[in-house]
C-alpha positions in Angstrom: -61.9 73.5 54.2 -59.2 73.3 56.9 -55.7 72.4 56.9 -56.5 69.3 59.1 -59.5 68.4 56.5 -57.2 68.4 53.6 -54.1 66.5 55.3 -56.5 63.9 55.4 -56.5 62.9 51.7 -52.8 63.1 51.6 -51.1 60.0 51.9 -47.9 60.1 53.7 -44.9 59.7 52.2 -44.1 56.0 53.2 -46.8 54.8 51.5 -46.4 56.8 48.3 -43.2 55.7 47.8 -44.0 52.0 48.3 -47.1 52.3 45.9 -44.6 54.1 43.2 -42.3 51.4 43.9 -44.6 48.8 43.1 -45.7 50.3 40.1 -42.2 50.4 38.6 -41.8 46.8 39.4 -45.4 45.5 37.3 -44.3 48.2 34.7 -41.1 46.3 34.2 -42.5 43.1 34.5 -44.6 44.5 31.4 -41.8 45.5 29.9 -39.7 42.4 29.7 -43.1 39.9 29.3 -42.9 42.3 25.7 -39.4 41.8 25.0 -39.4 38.3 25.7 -42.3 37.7 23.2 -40.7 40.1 20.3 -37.5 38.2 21.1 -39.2 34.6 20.6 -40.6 36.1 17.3 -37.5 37.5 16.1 -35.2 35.3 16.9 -36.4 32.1 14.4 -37.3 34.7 11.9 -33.4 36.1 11.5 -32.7 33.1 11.5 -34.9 31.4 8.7 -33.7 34.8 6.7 -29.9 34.6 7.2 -29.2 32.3 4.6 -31.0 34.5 1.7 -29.3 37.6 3.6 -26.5 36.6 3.1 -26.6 35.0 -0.3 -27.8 38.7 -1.4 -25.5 40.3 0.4 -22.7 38.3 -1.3 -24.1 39.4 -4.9 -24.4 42.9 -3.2 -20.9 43.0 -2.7 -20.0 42.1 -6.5 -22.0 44.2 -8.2 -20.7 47.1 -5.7 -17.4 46.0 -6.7 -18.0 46.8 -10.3 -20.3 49.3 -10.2 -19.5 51.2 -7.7 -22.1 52.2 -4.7 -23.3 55.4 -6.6 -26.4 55.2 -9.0 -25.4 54.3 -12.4 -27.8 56.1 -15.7 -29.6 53.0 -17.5 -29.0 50.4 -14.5 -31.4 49.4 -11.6 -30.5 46.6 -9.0 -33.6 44.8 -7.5 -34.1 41.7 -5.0 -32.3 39.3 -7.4 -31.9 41.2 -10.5 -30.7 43.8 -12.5 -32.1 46.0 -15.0 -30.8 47.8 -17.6 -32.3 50.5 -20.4 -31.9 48.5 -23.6 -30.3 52.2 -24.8 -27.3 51.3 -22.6 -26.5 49.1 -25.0 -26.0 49.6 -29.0 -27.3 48.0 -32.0 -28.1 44.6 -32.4 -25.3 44.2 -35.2 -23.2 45.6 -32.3 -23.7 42.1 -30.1 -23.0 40.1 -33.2 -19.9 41.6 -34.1 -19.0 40.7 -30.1 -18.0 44.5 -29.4 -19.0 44.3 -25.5 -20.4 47.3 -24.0 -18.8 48.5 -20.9 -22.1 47.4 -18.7 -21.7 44.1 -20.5 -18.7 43.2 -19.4 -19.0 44.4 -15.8 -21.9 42.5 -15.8 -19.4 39.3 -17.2 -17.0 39.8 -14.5 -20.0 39.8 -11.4 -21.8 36.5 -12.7 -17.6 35.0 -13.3 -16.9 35.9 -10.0 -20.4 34.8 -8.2 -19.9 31.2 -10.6 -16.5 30.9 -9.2 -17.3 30.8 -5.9 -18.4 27.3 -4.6 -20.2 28.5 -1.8 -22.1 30.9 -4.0 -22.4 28.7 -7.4 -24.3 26.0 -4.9 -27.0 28.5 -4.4 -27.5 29.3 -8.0 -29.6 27.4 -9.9 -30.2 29.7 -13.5 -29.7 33.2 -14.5 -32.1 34.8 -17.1 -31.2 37.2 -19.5 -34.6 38.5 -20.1 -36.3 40.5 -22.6 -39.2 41.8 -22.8 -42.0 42.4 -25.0 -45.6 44.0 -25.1 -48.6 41.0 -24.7 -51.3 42.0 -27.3 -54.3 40.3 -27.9 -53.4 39.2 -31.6 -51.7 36.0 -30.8 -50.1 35.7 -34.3 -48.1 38.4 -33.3 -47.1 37.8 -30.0 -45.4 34.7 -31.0 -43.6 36.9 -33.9 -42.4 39.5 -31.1 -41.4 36.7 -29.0 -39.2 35.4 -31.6 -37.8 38.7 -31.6 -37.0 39.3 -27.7 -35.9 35.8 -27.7 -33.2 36.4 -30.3 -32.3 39.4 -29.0 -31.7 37.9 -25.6 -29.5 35.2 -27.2 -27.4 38.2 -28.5 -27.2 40.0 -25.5 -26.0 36.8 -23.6 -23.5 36.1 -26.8 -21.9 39.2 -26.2 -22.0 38.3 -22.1 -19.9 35.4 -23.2 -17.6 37.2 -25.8 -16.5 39.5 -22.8 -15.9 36.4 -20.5 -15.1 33.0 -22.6 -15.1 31.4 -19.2 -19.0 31.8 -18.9 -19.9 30.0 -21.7 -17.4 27.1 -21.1 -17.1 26.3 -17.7 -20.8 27.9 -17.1 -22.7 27.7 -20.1 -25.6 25.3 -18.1 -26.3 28.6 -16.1 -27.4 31.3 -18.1 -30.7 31.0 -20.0 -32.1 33.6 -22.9 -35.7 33.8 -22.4 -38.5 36.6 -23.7 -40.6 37.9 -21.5 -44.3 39.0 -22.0 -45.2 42.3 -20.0 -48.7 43.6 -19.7 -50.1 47.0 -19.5 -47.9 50.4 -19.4 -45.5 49.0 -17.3 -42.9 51.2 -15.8 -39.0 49.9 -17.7 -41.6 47.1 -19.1 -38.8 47.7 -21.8 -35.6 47.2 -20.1 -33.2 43.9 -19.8 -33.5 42.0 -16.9 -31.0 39.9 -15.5 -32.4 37.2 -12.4 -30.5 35.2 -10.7 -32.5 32.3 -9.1 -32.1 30.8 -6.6 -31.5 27.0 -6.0 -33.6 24.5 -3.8 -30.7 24.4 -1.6 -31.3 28.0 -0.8 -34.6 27.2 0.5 -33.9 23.7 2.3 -31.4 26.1 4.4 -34.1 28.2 5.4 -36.6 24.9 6.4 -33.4 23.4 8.3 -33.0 26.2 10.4 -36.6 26.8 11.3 -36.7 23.2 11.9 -35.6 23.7 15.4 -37.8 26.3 16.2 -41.2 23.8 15.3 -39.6 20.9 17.9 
């Protein structure tokens, strides 16, 4: 094939550069038609989240202030609760004789300071000092084991109130003792939970701000 033959299928460069042009301008186009959708998605869901964002980051920044931001042996933080290796702790005669362990009363001082805080308290409607027990299929005997957890759970929250007087007095409509059935081979199916839940209020926010976005 000749040089003449092949200049023939070779566009000049006017051309090429307008067609590259254009294609950068529709692959732009593209690109912000994208953006502009993720945006419209993201933007109502930070916002319908903010309010529980920043209600856990507030508890975040307690239990940090306690505990530290290292890992601590026996304790686990979850969405809304903490767990803790009943070993942490001693004997049950320990909790009646209102000798507070040391997670104990760190533990005091974060729910004080969250219940001291108005903004915080609002969004706070109970928090559960949980036990719990293995569900077996004699029924006789769960309700005996739940008798147990649950009066374990009132001396674990006993000795929460030892540590800080103010909990019981002020706060005392707050914190509930409560035995929990597990099923199964659960992993820490054993260990003390501590939930804070949340209040209605703490989900009206969220409907109020995704209100707008349904208009």
């Amino acid at each position: 094939m000749t040089r003449d033959a092949i200049k023939k299928f070779i566009l000049p460069p006017g051309p090429i550069l307008s067609l590259t042009l254009i294609g950068l301008v529709i692959f732009s186009a593209i690109l912000y038609y994208r953006a502009v959708k993720i945006q419209r998605f993201l933007e109502p869901a930070l916002a319908i989240s903010q309010p529980k964002i920043k209600f856990t980051q507030s508890i975040n920044a307690l239990l940090a202030k306690e505990f530290g931001e290292k890992k601590i042996e026996g304790v686990k933080f979850r969405a809304g609760s903490i767990l803790v290796d009943p070993s942490s702790f001693s004997s049950e005669s320990h909790y009646k004789k209102g000798a507070e362990s040391e997670i104990l009363n760190k533990l005091s001082r974060v729910f004080l300071s969250a219940l001291n805080q108005g903004e915080l308290r609002e969004h706070i409607s109970l928090i559960m000092v949980s036990v719990r027990f293995p569900l077996l299929s004699n029924a006789d005997v769960n309700r005996i084991t739940s008798l147990h957890a649950q009066q374990r759970a009132w001396l674990i929250l006993n000795a929460l109130y030892a540590a800080e007087p103010q909990l019981e007095k002020e706060y005392g409509t707050y914190f509930a003792p409560t035995a929990l059935p597990v099923q199964g081979a659960l992993k820490e199916n054993n260990w003390i939970e501590f939930r804070i839940v949340p209040t209605e209020r703490l989900h009206i926010e969220v409907l109020q701000r995704f209100e707008k976005y349904m208009q």
